[in-house]
C-alpha positions in Angstrom: 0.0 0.0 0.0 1.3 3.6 -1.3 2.0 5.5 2.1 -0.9 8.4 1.7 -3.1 6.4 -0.4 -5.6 3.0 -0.1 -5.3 1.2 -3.5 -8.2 -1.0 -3.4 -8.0 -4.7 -5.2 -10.0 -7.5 -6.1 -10.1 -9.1 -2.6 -11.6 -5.5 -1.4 -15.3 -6.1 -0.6 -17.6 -3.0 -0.9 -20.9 -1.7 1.1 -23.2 0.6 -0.1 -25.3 1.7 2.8 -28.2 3.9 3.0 -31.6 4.6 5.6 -34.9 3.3 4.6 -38.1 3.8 5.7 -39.7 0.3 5.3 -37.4 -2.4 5.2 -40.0 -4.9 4.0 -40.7 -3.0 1.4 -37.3 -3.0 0.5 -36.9 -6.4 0.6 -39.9 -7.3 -1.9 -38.0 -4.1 -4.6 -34.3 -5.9 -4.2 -34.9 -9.3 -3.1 -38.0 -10.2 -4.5 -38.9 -8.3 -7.5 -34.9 -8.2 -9.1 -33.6 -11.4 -7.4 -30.7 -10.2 -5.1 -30.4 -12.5 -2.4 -30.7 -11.7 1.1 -27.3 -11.7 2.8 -28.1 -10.8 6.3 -30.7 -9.4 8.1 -30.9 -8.2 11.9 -34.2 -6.7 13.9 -33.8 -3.6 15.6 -31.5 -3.0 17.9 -31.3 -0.7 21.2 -31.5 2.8 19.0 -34.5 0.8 16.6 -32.2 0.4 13.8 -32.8 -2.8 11.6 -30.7 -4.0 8.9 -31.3 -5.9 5.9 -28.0 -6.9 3.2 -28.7 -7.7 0.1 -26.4 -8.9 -3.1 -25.7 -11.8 -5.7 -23.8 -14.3 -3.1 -20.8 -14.2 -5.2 -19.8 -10.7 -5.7 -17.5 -8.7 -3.4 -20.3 -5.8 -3.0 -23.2 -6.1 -1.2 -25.8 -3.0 -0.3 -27.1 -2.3 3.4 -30.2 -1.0 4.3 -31.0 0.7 7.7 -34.5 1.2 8.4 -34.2 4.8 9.8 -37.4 6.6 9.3 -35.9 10.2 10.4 -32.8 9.5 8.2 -34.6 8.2 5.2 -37.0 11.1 5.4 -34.3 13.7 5.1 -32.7 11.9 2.1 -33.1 13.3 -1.0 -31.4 11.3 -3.6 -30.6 13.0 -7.4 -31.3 11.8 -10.6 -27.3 11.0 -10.3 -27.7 8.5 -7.5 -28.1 5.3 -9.6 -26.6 1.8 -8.8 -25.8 0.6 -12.7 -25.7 -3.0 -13.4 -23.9 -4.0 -16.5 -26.4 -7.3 -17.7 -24.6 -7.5 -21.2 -28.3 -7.5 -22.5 -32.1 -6.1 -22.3 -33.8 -6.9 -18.9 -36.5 -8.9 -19.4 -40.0 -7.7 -19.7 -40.8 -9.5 -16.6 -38.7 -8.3 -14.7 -39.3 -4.6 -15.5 -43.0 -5.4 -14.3 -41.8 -7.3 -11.1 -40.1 -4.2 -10.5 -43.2 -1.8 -11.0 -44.9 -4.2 -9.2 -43.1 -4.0 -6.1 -42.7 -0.3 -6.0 -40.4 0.7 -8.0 -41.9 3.4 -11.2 -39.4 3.0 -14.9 -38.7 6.9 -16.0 -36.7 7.9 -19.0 -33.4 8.3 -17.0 -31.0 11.2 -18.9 -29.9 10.9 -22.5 -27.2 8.3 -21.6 -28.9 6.0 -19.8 -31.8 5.9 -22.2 -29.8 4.7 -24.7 -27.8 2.3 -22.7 -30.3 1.0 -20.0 -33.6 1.4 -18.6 -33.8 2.9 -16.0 -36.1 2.5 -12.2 -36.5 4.3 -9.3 -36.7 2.4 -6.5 -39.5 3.0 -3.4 -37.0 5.1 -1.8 -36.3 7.4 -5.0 -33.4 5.7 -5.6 -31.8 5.3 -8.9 -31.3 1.8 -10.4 -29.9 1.3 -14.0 -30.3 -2.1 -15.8 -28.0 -1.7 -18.3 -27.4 -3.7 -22.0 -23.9 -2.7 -22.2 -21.2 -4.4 -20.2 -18.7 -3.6 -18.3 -15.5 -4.0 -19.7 -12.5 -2.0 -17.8 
């Protein structure tokens, strides 16, 4: 490791955490509806913070939610906040209506992502990106 600076590899494991207001409906939106697998999941603690970890059981990334009704309520996510993933092809119709169907509402996204991906927000305003394209670095 460089002296000033963390140089992240491939045995690095990511989080991506962020409050909730309803962590079941989260679960039905990430679990459910696009087929991440639930990783973890903890009831409320002493401060009435529950946790639910989601992901595909073989990546190094996994997201965290917190079910934190005064937190959530004072997010306010962009039209930047998007989680992409790279499918290498169209999502299926059916999934695109599990989606809907579990909360989530499809919008145009900006010009890149309408060309590249479709794009839905989740029940939390969130930003997810099923992209076409792959990700080739």
């Amino acid at each position: 490791m460089h002296d000033r600076w963390v140089i992240p590899d491939a045995s690095h494991s990511l989080r991506i955490a962020r409050p909730t207001p309803d962590l079941a409906r989260a679960r039905m939106f990430w679990v459910d509806a696009l087929g991440m697998a639930e990783l973890w999941a903890r009831d409320a603690d002493a401060r009435g913070h529950a946790l639910l970890m989601v992901g595909f059981p073989a990546a190094r990334w996994h997201l965290e939610f917190v079910e934190d009704l005064a937190s959530a309520r004072s997010a306010r996510p962009s039209d930047e906040d998007q989680l992409v993933l790279y499918l290498g092809e169209p999502p299926e119709p059916d999934l695109l209506e599990r989606l809907t169907a579990a909360g989530g509402t499809r919008v145009p996204g900006n010009d890149y992502w309408a060309q590249w991906g479709v794009t839905v927000v989740d029940p939390d305003g969130y930003r997810l990106v099923l992209s076409h394209r792959t990700w080739d670095v």
